[in-house]
N, C-alpha and C positions, 0 to 999 in steps of 0.2 A: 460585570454581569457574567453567569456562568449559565452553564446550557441546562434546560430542567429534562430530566430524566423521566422515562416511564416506561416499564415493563412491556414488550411488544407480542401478544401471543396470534396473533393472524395469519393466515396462509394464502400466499397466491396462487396455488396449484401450481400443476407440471409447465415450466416453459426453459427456454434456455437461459444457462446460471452462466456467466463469466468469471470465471474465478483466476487472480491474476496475483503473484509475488512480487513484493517490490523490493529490492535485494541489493547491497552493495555493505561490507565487509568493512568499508573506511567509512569514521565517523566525520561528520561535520558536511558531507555532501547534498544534505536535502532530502533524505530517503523517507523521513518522516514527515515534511514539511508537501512533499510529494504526495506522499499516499493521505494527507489528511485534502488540500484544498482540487486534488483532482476529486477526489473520491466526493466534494462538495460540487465541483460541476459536472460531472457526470448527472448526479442528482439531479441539479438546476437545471439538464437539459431537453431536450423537447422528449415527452411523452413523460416527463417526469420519472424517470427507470428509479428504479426501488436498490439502494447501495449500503452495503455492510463493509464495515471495517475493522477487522482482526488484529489486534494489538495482541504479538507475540514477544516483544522485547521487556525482561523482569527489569529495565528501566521504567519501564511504562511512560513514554515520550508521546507518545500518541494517544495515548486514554489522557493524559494531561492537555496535550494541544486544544483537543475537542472540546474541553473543557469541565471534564469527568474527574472524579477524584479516585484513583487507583485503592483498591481493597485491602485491608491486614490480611485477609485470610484466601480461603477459597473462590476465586471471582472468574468470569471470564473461561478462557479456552483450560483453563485447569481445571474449575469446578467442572464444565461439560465432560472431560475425561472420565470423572467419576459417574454421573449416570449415563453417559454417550448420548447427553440431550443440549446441541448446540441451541439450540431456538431458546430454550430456557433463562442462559444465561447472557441473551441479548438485554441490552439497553436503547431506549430511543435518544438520541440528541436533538432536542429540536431547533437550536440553535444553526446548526449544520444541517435537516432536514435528512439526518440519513440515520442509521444502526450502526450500533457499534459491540463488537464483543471486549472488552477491556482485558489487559492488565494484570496482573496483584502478585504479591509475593514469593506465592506457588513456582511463579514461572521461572525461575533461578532453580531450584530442584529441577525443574523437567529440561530444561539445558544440560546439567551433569548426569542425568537418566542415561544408563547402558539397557534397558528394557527391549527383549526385543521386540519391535514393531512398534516402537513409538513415534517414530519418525512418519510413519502412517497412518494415527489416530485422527489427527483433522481431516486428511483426505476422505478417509473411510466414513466422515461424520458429516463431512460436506457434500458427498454420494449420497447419502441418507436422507437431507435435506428435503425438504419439501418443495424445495425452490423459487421459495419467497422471495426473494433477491433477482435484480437484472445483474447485478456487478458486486463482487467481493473482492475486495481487494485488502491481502495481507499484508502488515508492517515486518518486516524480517528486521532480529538483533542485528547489529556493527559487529557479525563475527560471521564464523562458518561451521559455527557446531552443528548442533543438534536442532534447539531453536529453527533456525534457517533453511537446514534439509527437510525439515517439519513445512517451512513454508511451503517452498519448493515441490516436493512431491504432492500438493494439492493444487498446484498452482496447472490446473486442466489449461488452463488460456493464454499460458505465457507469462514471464514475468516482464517485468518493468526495471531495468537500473539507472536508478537516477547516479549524475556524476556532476563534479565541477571541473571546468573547464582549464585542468593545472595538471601537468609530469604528477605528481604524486598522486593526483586521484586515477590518472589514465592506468597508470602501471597494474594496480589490481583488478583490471576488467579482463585480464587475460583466465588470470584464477577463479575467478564467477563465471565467464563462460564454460570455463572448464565443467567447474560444479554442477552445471543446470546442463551439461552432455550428461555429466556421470547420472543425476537425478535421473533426467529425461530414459536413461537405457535402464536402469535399475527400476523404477517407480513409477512414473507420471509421463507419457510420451506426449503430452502437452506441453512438457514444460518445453518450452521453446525461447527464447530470447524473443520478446515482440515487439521493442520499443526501450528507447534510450532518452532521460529528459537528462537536457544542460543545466544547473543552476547556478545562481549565484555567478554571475556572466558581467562582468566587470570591462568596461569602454577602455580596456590597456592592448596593447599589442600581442604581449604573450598570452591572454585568455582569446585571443579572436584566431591566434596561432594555433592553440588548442582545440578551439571551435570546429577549426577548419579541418583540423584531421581526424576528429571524429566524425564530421561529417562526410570526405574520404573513406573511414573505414566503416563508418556502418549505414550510409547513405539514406535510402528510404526508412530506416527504421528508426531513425531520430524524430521524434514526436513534436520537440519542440525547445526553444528557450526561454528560459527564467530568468531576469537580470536582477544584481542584488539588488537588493529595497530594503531598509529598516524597518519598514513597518508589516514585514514577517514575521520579525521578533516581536511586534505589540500585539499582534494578530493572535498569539502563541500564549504570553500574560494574560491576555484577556480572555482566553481560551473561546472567541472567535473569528468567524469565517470575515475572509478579507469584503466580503459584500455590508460586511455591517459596519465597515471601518468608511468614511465618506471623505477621501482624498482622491491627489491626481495617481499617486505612483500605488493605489490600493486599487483603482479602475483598470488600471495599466494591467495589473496583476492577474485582476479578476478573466480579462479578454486574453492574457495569455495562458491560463490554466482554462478558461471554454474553449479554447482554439487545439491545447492538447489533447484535452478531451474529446472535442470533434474527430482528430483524427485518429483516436484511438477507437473509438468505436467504429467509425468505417471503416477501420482495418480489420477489426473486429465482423465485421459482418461481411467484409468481402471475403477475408478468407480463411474466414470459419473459427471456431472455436468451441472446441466439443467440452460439455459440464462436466 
């Protein structure tokens, strides 16, 4: 089953927009697996908040997850470049109950773009917004071009780095923090590091080893853990939400991505988060 699509043209008026980058430079850690089933319990949670999800990687891993099929042509945050109308080129998922801006081929050219000020066209377009969304949460590429400063500098609320709990995924959190200082001084003084999920958290000693010193170094801002499950991968095939999959370790799943999500928005509201 795939998710049925439909054009979303409505407007919530003026309220507070969360807009948050989910970011990390090594593949295989969860960044997309992250930003698809939180950005689903956000949704699912009380007051029902209104969630868009920006698919900036010309992988297009995330407009696949959700269960959308990636564009030949102009789709998504590329076609919006062209008339500076983000709303336009939303899709609904109803599958996921949330927005989604997709994907498509374009977005490999706007990665090798030296334009200047393109690294600020989503920001400038996300300002513009109408602020139909509670929560936007961006998919950032497995690099640190262009793409990902792009996230980054829209990312008013913080980003999110998801990591696995392993020496080789630790080692490049030094180099993302870095980037989201450099962002935050040059572009976006929201971007702030707001939250760290663990994934893929395996019952061994050397992942609970690793566990332990990210929680050490980044203490209250670890959001939460993820333990592996296979049936992320079916979740992902089937291009839905782990709610429509009815097992023990897809419940399991669901209550630790509400529970991220929980604390992500109390954090969110306790200590602010400017659109």
């Amino acid at each position: 089953m795939r998710a049925t699509l439909t054009v979303t043209t409505t407007s919530k008026g003026n309220q507070t927009m969360h807009t948050l980058a989910v970011v990390h430079h090594k593949g295989g850690v969860g960044k997309t697996t992250t930003t698809a089933h939180l950005g689903h319990a956000l949704a699912a949670g009380p007051g029902a908040p209104k969630v868009l999800l920006i698919d900036l990687d010309p992988q297009a891993s995330l407009t696949r997850l959700v269960g959308l099929t990636p564009g030949a042509g102009d789709v998504g945050y590329a076609a919006a470049i062209d008339d500076h109308d983000i709303e336009a080129q939303v899709v609904r998922s109803d599958e996921w109950g949330l927005d989604v801006l997709p994907a498509g081929q374009r977005h490999a050219r706007i990665e090798r773009s030296s334009d200047p000020g393109t690294e600020q066209q989503l920001r400038l377009m996300l300002e513009e917004a109408t602020a139909r969304w509670d929560y936007v949460l961006i998919d950032a590429p497995g690099s640190l071009g262009m793409l990902t400063t792009t996230a980054l500098a829209a990312a008013a609320s913080g980003v999110i780095v998801p990591t696995t709990p392993d020496y080789l995924a630790l080692e490049p959190l030094k180099t993302i923090i870095q980037l989201i200082d450099t962002v935050q001084t040059a572009y976006q003084p929201g971007c702030v590091l707001r939250g760290v999920v663990i994934n893929a958290q395996a019952n061994t000693r050397e992942h609970a080893h690793h566990a332990d010193q990210l929680q050490q170094v980044f203490d209250r801002q670890i959001l939460g853990a993820v333990p592996r499950r296979t049936v992320l991968q079916d979740t992902a095939s089937a291009g839905l939400p782990l709610t429509r999959i009815r097992t023990g370790p897809a419940a399991g799943l669901v209550h630790d991505y509400d529970q991220i999500a929980s604390r992500l928005a109390a954090q969110l509201t306790s200590q602010g988060a400017p659109r």
